[in-house]
Backbone as CSV, one residue per row, in Angstrom:
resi,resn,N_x,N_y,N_z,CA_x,CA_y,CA_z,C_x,C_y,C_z
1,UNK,-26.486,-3.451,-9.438,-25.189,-4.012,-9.803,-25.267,-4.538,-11.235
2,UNK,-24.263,-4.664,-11.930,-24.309,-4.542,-13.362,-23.769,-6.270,-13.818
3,UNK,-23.402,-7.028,-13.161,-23.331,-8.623,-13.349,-21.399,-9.028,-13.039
4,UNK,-21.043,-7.679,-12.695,-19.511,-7.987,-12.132,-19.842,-8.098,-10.179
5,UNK,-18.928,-8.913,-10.033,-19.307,-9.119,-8.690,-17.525,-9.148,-8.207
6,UNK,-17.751,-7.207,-7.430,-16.307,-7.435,-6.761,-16.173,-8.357,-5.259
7,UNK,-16.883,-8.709,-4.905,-16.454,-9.732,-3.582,-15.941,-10.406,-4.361
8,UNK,-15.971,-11.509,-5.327,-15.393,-12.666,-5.494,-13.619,-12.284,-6.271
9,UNK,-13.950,-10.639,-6.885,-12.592,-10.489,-7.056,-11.526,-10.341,-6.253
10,UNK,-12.229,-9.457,-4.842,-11.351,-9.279,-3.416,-11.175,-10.606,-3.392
11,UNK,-12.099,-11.525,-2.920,-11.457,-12.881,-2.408,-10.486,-13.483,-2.920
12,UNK,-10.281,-13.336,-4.750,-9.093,-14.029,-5.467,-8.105,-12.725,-4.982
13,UNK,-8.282,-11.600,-4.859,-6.772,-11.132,-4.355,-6.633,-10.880,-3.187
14,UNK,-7.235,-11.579,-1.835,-6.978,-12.196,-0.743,-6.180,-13.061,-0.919
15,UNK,-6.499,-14.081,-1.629,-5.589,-15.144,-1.654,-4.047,-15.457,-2.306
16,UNK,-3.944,-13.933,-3.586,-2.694,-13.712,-3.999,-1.904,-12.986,-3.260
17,UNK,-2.978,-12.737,-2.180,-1.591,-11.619,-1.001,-0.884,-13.060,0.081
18,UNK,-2.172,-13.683,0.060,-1.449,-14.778,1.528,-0.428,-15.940,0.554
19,UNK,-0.700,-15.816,-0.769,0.588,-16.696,-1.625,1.548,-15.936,-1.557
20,UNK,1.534,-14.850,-1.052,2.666,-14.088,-1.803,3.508,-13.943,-0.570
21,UNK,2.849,-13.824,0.440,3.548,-13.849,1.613,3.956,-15.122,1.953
22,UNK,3.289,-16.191,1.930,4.366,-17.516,1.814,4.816,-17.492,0.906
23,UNK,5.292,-17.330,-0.460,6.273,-17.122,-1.455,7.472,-16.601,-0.531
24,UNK,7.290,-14.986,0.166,7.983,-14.468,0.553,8.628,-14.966,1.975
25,UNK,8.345,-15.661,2.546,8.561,-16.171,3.552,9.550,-17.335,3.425
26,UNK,9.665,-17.688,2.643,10.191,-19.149,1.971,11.058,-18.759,0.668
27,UNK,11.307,-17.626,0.276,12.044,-17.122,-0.701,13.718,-17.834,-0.865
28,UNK,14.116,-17.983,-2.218,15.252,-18.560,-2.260,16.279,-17.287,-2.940
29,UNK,16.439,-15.877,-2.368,17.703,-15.575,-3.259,16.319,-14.092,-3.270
30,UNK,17.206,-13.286,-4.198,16.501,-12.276,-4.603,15.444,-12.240,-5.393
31,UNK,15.660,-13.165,-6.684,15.121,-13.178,-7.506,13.896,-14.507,-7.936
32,UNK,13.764,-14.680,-6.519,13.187,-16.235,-6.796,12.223,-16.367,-7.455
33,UNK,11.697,-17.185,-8.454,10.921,-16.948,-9.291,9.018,-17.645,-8.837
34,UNK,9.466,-18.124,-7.699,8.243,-18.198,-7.065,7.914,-16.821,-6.380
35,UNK,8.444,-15.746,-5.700,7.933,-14.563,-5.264,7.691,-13.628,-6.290
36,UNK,8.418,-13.872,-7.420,8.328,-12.908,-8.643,6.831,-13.459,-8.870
37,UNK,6.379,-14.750,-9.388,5.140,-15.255,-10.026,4.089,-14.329,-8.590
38,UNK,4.027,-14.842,-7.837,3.668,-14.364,-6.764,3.286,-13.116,-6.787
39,UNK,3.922,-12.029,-7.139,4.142,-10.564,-6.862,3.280,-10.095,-8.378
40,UNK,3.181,-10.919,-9.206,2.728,-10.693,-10.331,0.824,-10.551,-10.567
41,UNK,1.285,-11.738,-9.271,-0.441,-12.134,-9.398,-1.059,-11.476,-8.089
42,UNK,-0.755,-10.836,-7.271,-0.855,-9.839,-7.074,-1.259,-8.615,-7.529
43,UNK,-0.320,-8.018,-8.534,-1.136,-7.206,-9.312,-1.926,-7.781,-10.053
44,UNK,-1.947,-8.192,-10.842,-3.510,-8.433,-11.553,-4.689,-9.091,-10.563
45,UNK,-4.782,-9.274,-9.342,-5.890,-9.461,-8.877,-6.036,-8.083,-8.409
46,UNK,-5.154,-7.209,-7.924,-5.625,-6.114,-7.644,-6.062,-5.375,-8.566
47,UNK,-5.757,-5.378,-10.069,-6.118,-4.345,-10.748,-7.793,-5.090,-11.751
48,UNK,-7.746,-6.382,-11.504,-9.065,-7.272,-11.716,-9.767,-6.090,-10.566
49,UNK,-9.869,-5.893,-9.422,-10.557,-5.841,-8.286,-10.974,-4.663,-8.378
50,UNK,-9.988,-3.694,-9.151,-10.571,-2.365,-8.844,-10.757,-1.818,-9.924
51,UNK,-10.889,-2.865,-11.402,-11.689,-2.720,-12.249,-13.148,-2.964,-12.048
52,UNK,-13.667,-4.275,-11.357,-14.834,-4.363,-11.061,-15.430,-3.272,-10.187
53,UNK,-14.727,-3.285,-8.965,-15.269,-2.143,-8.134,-15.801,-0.689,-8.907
54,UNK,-15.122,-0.587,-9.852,-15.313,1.037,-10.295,-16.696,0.444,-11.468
55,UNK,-16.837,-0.972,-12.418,-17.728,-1.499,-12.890,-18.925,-1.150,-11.972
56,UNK,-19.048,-1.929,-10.711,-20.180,-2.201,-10.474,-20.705,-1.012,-9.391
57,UNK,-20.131,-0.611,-8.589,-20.299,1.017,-8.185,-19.748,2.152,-7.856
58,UNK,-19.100,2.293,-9.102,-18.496,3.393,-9.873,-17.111,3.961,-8.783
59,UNK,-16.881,3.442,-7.718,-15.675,3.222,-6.802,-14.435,2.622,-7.115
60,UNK,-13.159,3.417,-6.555,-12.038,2.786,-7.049,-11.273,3.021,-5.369
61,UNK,-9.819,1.664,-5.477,-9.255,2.080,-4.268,-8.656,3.340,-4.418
62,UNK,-7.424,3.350,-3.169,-6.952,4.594,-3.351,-5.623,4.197,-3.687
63,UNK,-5.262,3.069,-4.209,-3.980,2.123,-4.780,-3.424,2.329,-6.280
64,UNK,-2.556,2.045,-6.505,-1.960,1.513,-7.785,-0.779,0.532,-7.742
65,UNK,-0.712,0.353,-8.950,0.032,-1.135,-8.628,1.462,-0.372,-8.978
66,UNK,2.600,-0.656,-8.723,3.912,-0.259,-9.421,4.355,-0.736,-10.673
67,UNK,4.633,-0.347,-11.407,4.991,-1.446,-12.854,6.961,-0.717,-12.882
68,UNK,7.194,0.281,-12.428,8.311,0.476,-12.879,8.687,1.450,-14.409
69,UNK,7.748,1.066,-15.047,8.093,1.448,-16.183,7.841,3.161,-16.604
70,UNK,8.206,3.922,-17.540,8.318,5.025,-17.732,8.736,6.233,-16.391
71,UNK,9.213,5.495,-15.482,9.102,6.419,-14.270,10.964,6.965,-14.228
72,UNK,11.342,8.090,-14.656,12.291,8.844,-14.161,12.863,8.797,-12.731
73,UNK,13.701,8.069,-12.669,14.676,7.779,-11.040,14.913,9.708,-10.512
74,UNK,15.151,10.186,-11.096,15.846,11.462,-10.972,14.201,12.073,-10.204
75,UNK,13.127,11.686,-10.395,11.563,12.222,-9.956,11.375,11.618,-8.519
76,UNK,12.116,10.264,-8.647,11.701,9.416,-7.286,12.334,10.196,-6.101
77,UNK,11.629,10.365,-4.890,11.750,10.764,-3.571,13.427,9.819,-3.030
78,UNK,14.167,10.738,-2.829,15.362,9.900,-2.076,15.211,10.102,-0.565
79,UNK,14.588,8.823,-0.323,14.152,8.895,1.254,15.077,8.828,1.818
80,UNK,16.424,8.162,1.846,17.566,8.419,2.730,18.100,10.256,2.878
81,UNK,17.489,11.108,1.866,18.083,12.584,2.394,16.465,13.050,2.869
82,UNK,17.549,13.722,4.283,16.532,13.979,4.983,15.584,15.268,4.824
83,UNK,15.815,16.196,3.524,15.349,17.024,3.732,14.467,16.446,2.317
84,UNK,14.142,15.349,1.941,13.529,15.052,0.863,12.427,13.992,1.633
85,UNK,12.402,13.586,3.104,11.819,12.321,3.648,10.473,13.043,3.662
86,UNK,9.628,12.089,3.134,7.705,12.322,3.259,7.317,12.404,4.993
87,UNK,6.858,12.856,5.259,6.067,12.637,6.628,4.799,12.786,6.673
88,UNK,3.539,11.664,7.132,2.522,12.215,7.135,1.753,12.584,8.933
89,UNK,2.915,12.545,10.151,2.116,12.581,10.905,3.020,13.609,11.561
90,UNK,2.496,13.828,13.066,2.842,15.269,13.707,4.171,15.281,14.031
91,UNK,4.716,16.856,13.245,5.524,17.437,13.873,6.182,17.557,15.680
92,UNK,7.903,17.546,15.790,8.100,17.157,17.203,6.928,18.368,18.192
93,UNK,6.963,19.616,17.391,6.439,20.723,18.003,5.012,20.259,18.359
94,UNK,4.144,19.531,17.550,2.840,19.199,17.889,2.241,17.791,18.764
95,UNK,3.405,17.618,18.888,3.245,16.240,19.512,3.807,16.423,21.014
96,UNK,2.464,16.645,22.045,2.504,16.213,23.457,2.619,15.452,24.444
97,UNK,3.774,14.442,24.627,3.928,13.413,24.806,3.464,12.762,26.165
98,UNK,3.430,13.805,26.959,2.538,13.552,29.001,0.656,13.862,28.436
99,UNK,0.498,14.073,27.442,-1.161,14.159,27.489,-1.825,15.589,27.894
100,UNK,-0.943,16.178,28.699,-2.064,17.419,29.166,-1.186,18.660,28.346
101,UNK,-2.114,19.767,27.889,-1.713,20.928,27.336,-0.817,22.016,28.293
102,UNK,-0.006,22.294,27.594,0.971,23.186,27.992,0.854,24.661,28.468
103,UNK,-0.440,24.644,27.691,-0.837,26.444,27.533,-1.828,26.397,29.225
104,UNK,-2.718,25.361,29.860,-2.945,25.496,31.189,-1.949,25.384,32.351
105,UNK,-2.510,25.803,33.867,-1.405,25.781,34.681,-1.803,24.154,34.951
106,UNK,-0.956,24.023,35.250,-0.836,22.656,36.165,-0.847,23.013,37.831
107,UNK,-1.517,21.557,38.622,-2.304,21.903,39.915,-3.163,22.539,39.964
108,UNK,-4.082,22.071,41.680,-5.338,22.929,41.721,-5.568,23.939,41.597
């Protein structure tokens, strides 16, 4: 290890997730400027965290933080149309909902 120590960075952004969720829990309005501070520090403990991580053994998450910026709306996924919605798990066709396969007989 090279003298960065990511445990102690996870632990500071442990603790900006559980502020952030009481921020959010206790929120006044949309824009409250305690969930904003909150949401801020957030990212930078995450991106502290997975600077060290990739520092000290050469590992990164599989995250990024959102910033908003340079990103084209017209690129973003419109999840309300349905022929644009992401899915990552099984199709109705693959999904067996009684447990036993279709392709054996059923009974002795």
């Amino acid at each position: 290890m090279t003298g960065v120590d990511p445990r102690a960075a996870l632990e500071k952004l442990v603790m900006a997730l559980e502020r952030h969720l009481e921020a959010s829990a206790s929120r006044r309005g949309d824009d409250d400027p305690t969930v904003v501070a909150a949401y801020e520090d957030v990212a930078d403990a995450f991106e502290t965290y997975d600077e060290t991580l990739l520092q000290a053994y050469g590992e990164m998450t599989p995250l990024e933080v959102y910033s908003g910026d340079g990103e084209d709306p017209d690129d973003l996924d419109d999840l309300d149309d349905e022929d644009d919605e992401l899915y990552a798990g099984l199709d109705d066709e693959d999904y067996d909902d009684d447990g036993e396969d279709d392709d054996e007989p059923e009974g002795p």
